[in-house]
Backbone bond lengths (Angstrom), bond angles and torsions (degrees), N, CA, C in turn:
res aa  C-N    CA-C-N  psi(-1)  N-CA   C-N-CA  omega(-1)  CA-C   N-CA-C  phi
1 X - - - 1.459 - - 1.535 108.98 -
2 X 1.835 109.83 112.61 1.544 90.63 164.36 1.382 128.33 -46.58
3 X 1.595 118.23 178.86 1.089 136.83 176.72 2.186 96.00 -57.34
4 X 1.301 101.79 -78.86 1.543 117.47 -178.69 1.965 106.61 -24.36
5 X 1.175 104.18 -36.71 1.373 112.70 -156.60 1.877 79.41 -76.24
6 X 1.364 85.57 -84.91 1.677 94.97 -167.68 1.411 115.25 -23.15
7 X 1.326 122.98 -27.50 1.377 124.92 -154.88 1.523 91.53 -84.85
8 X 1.556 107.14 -57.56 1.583 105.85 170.05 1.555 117.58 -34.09
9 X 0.909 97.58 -61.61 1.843 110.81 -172.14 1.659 115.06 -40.04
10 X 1.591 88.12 -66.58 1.521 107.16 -161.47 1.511 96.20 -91.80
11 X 1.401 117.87 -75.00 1.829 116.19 -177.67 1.528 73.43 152.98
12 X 1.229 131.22 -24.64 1.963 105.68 -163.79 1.506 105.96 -136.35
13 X 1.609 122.60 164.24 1.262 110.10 -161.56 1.552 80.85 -151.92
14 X 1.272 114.28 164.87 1.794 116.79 -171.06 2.082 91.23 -136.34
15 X 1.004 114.59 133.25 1.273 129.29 166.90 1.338 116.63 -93.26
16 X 1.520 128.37 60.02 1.776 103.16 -164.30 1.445 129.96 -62.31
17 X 1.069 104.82 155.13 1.713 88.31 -178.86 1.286 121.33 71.05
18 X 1.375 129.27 31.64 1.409 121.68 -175.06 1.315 128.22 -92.61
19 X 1.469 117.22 -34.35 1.204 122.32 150.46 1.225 141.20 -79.32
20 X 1.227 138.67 161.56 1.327 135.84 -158.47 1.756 103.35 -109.46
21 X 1.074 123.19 141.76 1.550 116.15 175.56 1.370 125.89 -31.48
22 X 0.811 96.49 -68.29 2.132 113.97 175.17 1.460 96.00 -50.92
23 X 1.391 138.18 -29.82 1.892 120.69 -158.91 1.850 84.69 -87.62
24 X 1.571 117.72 -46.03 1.322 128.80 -177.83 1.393 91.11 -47.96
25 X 1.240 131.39 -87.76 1.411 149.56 -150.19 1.699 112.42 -53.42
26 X 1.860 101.14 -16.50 1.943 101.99 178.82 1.549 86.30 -88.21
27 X 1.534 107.32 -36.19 2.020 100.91 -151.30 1.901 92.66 -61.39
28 X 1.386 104.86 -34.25 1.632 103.27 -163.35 1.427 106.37 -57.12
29 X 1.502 102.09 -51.38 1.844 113.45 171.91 1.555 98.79 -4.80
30 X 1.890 81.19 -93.62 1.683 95.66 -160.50 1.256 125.81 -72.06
31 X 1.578 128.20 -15.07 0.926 129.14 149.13 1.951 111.10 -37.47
32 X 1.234 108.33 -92.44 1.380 113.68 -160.06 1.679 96.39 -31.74
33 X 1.220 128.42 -39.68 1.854 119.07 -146.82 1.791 83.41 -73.20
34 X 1.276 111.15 -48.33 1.385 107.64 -163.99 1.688 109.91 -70.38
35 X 1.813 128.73 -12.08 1.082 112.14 -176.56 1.819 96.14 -83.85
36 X 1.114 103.23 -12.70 1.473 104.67 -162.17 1.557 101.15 -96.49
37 X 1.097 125.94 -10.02 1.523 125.83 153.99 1.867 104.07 -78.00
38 X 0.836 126.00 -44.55 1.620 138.08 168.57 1.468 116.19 -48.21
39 X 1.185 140.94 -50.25 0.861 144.29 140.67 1.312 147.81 -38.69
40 X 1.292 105.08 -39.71 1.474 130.60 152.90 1.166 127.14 -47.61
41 X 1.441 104.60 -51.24 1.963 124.93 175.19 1.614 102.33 -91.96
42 X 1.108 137.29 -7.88 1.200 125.77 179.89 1.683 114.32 -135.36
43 X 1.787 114.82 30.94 1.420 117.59 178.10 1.424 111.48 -39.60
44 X 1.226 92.61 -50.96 1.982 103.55 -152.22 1.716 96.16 -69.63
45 X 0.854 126.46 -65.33 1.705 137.48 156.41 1.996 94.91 -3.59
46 X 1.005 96.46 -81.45 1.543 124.09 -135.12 1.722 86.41 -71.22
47 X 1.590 116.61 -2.48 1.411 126.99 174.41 1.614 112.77 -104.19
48 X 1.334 95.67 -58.38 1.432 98.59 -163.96 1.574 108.49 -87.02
49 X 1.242 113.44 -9.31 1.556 116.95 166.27 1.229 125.48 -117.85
50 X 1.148 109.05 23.94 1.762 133.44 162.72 1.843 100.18 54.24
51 X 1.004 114.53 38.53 1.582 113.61 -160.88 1.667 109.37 -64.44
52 X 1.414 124.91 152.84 1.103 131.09 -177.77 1.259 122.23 -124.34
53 X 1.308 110.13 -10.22 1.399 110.38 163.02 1.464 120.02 -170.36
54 X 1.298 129.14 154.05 0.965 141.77 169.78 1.397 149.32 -76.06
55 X 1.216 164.30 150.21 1.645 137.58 -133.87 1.809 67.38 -160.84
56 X 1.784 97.57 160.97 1.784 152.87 153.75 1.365 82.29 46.87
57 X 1.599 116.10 86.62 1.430 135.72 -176.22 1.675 99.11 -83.63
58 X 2.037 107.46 -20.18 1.453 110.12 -170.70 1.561 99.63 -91.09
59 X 1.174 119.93 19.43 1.690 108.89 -146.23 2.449 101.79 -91.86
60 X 0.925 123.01 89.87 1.405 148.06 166.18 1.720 107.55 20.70
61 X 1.337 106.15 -29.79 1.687 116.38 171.91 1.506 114.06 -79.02
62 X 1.347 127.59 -18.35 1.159 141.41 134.04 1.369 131.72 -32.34
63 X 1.137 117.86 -46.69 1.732 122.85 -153.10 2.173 91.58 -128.31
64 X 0.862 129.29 1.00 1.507 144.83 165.18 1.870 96.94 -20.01
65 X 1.110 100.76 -72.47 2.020 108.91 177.46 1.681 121.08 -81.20
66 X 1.481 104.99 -1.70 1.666 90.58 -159.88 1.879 80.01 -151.16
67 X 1.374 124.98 40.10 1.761 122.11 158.80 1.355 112.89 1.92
68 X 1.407 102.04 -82.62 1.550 122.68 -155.88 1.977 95.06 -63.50
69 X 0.661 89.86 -14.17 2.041 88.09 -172.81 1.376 88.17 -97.86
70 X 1.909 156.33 14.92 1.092 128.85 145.96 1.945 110.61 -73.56
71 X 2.078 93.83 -38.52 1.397 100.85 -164.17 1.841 96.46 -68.10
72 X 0.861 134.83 -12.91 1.686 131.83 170.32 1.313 98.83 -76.97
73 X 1.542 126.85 -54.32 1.558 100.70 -171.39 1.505 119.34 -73.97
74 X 1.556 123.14 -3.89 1.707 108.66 175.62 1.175 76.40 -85.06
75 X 1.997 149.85 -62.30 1.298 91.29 -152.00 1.330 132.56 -108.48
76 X 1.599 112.67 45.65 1.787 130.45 163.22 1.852 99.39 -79.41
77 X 1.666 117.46 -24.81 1.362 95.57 -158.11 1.629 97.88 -113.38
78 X 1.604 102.01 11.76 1.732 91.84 178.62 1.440 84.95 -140.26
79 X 1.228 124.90 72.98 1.223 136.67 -170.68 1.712 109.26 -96.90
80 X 1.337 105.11 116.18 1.701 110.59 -175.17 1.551 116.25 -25.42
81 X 1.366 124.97 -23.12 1.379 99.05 161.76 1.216 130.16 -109.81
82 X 1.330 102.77 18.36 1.735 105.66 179.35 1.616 82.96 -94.29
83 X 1.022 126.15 -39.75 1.577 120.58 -155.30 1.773 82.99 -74.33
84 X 1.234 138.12 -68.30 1.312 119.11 -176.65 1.518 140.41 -23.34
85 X 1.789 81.91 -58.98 1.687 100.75 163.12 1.704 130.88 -41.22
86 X 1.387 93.20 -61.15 1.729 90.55 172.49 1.453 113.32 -74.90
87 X 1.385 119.01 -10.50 1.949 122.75 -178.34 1.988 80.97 -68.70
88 X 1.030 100.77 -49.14 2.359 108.86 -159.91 1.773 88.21 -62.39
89 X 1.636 125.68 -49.87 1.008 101.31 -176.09 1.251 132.86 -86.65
90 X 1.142 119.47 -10.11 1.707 114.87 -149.70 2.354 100.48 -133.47
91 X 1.017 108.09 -10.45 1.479 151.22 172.91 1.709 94.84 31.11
92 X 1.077 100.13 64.04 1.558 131.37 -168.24 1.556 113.62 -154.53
93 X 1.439 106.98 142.98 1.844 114.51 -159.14 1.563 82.93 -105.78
94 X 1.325 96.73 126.61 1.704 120.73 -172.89 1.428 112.71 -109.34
95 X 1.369 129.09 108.32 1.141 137.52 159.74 1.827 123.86 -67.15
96 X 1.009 109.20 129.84 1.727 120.73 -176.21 1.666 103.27 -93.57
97 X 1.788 75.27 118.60 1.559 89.10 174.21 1.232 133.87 -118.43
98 X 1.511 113.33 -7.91 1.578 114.27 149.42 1.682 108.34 177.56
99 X 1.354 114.77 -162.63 1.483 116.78 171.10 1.207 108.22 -126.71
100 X 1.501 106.35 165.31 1.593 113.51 -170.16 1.748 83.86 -128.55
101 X 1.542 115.16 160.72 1.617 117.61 154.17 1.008 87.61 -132.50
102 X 1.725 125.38 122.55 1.777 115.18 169.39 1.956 92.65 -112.28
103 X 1.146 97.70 152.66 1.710 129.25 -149.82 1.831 101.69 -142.97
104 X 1.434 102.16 115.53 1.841 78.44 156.17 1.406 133.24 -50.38
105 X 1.121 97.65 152.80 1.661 110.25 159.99 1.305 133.85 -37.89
106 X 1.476 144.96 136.48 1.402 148.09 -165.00 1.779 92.86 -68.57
107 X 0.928 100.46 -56.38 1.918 110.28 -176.60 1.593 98.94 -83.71
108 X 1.478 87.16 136.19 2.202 93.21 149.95 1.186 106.18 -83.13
109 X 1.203 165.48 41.86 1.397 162.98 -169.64 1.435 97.86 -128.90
110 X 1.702 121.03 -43.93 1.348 128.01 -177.27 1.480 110.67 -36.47
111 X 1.501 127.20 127.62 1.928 120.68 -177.50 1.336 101.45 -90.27
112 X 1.108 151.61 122.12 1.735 131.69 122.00 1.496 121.27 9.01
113 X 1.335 97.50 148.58 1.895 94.73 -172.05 1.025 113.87 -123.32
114 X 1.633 169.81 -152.53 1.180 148.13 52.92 1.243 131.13 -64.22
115 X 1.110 111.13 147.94 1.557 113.00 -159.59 1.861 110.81 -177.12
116 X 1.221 127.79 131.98 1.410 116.39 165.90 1.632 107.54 -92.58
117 X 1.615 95.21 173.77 1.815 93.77 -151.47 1.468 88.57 -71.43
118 X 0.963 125.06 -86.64 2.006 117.60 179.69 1.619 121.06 -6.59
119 X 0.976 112.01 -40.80 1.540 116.24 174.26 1.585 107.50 -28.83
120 X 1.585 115.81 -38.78 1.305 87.61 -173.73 1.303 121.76 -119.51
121 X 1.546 85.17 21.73 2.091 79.71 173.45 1.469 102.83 -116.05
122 X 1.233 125.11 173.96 1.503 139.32 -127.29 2.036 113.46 -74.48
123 X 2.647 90.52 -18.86 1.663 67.71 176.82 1.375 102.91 -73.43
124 X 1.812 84.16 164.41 1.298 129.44 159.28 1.850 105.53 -42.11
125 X 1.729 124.50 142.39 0.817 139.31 169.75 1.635 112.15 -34.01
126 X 1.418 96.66 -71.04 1.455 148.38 -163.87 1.702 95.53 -61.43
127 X 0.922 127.05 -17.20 1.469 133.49 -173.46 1.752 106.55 -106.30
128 X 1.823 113.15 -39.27 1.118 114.99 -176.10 1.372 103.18 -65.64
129 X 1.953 105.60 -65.04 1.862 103.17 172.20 1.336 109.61 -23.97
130 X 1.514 141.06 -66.83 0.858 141.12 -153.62 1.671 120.94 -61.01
131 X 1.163 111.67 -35.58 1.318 106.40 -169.66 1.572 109.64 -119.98
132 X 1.147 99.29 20.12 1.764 114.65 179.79 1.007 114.99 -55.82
133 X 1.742 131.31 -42.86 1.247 129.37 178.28 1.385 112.44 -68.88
134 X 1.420 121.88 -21.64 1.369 128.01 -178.24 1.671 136.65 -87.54
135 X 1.371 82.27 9.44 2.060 115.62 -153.87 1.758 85.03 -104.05
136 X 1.322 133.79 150.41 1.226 139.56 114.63 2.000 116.97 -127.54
137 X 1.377 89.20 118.84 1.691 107.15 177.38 0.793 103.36 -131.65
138 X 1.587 105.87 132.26 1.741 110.87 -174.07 1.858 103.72 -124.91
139 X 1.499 95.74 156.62 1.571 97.73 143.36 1.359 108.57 -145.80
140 X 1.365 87.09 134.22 1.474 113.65 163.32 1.555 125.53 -72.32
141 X 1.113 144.66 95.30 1.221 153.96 -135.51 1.969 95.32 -112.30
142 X 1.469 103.50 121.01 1.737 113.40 -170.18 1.671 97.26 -106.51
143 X 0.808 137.80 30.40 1.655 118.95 -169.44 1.114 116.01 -15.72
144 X 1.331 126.11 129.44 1.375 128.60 171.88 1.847 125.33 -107.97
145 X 1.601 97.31 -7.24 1.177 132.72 140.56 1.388 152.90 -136.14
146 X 1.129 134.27 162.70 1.830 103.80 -165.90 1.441 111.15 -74.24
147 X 1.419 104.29 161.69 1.796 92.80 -174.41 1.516 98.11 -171.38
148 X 1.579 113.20 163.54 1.233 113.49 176.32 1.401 94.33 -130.45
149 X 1.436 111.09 97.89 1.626 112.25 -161.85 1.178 110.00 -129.68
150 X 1.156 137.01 -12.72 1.487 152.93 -178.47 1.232 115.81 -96.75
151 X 1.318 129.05 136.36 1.779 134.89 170.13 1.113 96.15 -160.95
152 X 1.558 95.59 138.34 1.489 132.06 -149.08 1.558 95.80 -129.39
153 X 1.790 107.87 147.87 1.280 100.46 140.92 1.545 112.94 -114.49
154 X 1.276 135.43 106.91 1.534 129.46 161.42 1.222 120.80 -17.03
155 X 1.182 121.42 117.75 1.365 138.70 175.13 1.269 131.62 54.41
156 X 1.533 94.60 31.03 1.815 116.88 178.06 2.184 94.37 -88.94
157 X 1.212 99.37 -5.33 1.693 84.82 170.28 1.492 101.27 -93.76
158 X 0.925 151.83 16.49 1.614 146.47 -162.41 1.996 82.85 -124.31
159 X 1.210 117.21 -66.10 1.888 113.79 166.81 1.044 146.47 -75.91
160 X 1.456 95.25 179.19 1.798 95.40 163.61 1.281 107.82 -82.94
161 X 1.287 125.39 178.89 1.247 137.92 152.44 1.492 124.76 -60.34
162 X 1.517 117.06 126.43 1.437 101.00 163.63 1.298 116.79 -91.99
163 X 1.657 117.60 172.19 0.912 127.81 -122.50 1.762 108.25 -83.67
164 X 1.343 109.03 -7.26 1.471 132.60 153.72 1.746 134.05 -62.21
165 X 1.651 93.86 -35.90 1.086 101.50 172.98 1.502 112.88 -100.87
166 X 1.251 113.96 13.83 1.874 108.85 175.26 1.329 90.08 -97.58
167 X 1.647 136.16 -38.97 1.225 138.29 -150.04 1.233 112.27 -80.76
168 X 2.045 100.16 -26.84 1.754 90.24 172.05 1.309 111.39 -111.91
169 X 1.600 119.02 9.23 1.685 103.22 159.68 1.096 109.10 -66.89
170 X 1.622 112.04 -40.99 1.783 93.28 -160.51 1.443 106.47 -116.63
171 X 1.529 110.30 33.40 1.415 107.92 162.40 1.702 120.87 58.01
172 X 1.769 93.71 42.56 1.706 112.20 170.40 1.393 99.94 -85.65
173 X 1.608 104.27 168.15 1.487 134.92 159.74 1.978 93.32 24.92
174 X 1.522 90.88 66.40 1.511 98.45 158.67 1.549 112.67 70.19
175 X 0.932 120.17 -16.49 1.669 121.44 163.69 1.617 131.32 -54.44
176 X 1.241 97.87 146.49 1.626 97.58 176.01 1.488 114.73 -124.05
177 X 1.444 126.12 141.31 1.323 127.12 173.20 1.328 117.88 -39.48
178 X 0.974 147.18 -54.72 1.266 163.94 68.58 1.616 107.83 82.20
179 X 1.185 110.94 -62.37 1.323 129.72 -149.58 2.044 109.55 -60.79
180 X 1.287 124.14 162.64 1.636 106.58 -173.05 1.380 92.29 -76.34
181 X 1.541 141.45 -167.59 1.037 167.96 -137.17 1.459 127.49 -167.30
182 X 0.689 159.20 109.74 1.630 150.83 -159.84 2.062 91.56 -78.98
183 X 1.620 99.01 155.07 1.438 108.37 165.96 1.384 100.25 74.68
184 X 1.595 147.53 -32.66 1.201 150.28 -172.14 1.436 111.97 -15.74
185 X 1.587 123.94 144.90 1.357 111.04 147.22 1.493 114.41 -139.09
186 X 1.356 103.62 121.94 1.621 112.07 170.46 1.744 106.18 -60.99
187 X 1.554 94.40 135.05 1.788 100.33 179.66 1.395 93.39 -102.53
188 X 1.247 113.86 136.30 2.018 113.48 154.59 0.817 108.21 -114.67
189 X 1.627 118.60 124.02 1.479 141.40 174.86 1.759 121.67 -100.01
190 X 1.546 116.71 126.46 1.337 112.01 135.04 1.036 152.98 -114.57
191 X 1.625 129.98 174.32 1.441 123.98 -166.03 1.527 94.62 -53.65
192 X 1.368 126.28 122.52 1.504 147.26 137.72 1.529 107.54 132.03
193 X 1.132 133.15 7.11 1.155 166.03 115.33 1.734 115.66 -13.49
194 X 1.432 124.59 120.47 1.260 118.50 -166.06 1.880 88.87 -142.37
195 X 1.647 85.38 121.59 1.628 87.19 179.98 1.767 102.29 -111.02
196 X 1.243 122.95 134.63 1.372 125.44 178.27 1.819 101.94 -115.73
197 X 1.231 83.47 132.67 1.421 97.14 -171.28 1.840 115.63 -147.67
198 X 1.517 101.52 134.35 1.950 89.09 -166.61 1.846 98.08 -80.01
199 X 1.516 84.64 139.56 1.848 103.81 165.30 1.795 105.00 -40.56
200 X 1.004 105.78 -40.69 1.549 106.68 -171.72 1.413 118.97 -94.97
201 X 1.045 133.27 11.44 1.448 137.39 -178.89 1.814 96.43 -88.66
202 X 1.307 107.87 147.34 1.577 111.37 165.68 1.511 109.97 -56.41
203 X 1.017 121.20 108.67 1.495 123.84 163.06 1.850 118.51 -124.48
204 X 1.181 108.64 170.14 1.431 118.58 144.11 1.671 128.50 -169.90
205 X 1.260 102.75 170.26 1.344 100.42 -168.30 2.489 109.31 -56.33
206 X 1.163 105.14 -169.59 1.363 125.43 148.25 1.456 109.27 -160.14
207 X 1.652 84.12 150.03 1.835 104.57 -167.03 1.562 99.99 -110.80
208 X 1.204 99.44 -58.49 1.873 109.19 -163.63 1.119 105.97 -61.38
209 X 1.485 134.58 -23.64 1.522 126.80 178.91 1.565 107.44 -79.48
210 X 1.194 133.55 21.38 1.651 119.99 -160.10 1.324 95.07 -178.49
211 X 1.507 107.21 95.97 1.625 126.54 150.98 0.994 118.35 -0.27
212 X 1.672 96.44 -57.58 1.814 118.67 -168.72 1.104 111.27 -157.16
213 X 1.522 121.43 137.36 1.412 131.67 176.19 1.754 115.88 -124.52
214 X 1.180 120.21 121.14 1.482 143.36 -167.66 1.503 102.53 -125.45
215 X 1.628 138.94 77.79 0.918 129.77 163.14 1.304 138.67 -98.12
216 X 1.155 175.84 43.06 1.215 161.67 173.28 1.097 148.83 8.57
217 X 1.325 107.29 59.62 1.633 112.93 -168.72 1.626 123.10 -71.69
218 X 1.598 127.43 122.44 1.388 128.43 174.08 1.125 103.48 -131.74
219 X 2.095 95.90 113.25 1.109 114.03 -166.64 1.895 103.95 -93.91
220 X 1.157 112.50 136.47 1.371 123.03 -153.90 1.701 98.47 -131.21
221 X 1.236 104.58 -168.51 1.507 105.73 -173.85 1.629 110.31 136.43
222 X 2.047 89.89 152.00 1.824 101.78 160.09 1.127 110.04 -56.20
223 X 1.467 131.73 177.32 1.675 128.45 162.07 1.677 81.00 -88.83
224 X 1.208 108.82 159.87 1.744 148.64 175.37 1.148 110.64 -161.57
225 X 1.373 118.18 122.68 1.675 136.71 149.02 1.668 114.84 -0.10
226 X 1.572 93.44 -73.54 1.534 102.69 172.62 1.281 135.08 -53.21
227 X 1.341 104.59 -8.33 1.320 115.65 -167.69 1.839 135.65 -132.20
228 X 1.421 81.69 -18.01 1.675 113.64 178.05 1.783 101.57 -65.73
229 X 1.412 115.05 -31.88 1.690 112.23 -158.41 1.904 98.01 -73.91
230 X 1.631 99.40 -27.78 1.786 96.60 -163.52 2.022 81.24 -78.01
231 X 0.846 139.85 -58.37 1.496 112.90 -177.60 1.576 131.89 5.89
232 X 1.195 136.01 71.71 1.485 136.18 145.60 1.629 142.03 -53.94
233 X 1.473 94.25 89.67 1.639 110.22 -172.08 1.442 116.18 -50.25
234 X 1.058 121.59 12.82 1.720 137.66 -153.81 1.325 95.52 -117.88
235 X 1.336 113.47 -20.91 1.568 112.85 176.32 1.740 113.63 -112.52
236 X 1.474 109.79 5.26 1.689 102.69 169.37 1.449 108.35 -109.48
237 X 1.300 105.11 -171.52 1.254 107.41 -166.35 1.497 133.91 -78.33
238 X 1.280 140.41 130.25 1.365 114.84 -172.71 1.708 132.37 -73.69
239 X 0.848 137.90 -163.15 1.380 117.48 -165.35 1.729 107.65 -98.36
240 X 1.426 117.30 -14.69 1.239 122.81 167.11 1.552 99.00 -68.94
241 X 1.866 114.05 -51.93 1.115 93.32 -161.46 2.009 118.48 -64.44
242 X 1.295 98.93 -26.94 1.511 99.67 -177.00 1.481 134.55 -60.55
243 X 1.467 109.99 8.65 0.952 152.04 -161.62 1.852 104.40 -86.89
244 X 1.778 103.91 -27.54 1.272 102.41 -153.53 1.582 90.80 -146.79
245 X 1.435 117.99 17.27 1.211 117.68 170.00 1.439 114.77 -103.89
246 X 1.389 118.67 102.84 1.680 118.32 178.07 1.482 127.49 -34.07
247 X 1.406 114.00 -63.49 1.347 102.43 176.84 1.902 103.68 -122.43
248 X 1.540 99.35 116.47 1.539 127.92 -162.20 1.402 104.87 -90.57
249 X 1.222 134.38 -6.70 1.764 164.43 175.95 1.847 90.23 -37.01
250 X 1.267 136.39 -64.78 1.235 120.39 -171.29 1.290 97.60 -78.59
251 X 1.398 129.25 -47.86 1.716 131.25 -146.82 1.499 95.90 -75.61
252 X 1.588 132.39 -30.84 1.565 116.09 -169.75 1.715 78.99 -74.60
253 X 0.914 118.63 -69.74 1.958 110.68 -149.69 1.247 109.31 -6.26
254 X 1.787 99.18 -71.36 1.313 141.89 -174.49 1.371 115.56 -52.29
255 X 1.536 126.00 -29.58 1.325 118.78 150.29 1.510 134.90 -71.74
256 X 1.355 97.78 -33.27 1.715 101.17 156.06 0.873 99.05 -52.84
257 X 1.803 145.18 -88.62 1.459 135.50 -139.35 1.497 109.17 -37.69
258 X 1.516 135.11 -47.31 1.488 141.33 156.41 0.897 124.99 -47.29
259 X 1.475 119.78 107.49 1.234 137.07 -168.83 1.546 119.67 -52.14
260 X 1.493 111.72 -27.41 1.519 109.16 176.22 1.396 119.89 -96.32
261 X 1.107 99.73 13.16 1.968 106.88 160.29 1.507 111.92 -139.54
262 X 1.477 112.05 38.19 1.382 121.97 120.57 1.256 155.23 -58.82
């Protein structure tokens, strides 16, 4: 089964081997300096709210001493053949809408959740069901170490939930997030390895299988209504910088969606 197919089928598709050592080995660079500035400013957080990951890895308070190393990381992470790849699979012009770094938990006690990504912002349930078939949000998953960190349910992005899986996202009639899932599939990832997976499919992380987790999430996507408003222009590129980014394929979309570079 191609990649395109599977993605239809299931909601997620795995590229093995896609990166080359050295593209892994620049993203880790700047990754690590910036989780370790992140960490720094957000100890107490990253304790008392058991946090798992981090958001707008591109975001300008970052790159303050080292400029020219933001315009290298948009273009290590929208790199002409990743941007091809999802053009071959998904045959739709994809706007970039931010990064994720997911990290274990401060505690081993912390549970795994299920949950789709919307779940926790303000739409309505009843609005997500609704326009689900009409949604594509992706993440592109970078491992930056190997890990078995992802669980999926197959082809819970094509539905609704049954009536098992509403009860333990949101912790009805005695349920816990927590709880296993019927149909599940654990993903195992390695460094160069690119897992694509929809924002909206039932997923959740795993902790206890993996020492350590270093991921790289680039969250991608059609524009949608529902989804265009969370866009933060604070995390694309500025217009000097675009100047020096090779392939600009996610960053123009995504500057249209912002009204002041219309």
């Amino acid at each position: 089964m191609n990649a395109s197919k599977q993605f239809e089928a299931q909601g997620y598709t795995i590229l093995p081997k896609f990166f080359e050592p050295e593209e892994i080995n620049q993203i880790t660079h700047i990754v690590d300096r910036i989780f370790n500035q992140w960490q720094e400013e957000n100890h107490h957080a990253l304790i008392e709210q058991q946090l798992i990951n981090m958001h707008s890895l591109t975001h300008p308070n970052y790159f303050e001493e080292c400029r020219h190393e933001r315009i290298q990381f948009f273009n290590l992470i929208a790199s002409a053949k990743l941007t091809r790849a999802l053009e071959q699979i998904f045959k739709v012009d994809m706007y970039f809408h931010n990064t994720q770094l997911f990290f274990n938990p401060y505690s081993k006690e912390k549970q795994p959740y299920w949950h789709r990504d919307l779940q926790y912002s303000p739409i309505d349930d009843a609005v997500q069901a609704a326009e689900q078939h009409n949604m594509l949000s992706l993440h592109v998953r970078i491992p930056l170490v190997a890990e078995k960190g992802v669980e999926l349910i197959p082809d819970s992005h094509t539905r609704w939930d049954t009536e098992l899986e509403r009860n333990v996202r949101f912790e009805l009639n005695d349920h816990r997030q927590n709880e296993a899932l019927p149909g599940s599939v654990l993903i195992e990832l390695e460094p160069g390895d690119a897992l694509i997976f929809s924002a909206q499919i039932i997923h959740r992380g795993n902790y206890a299988l993996n020492p350590g987790r270093k991921a790289l999430d680039l969250c991608l996507g059609k524009p949608h209504p529902l989804v265009e408003s969370f866009l933060d222009p604070i995390g694309l590129p500025n217009d000097e910088e675009m100047k020096y980014i090779c392939d600009r394929t996610w960053y123009d979309l995504s500057r249209k969606l912002i009204p002041d570079h219309n």
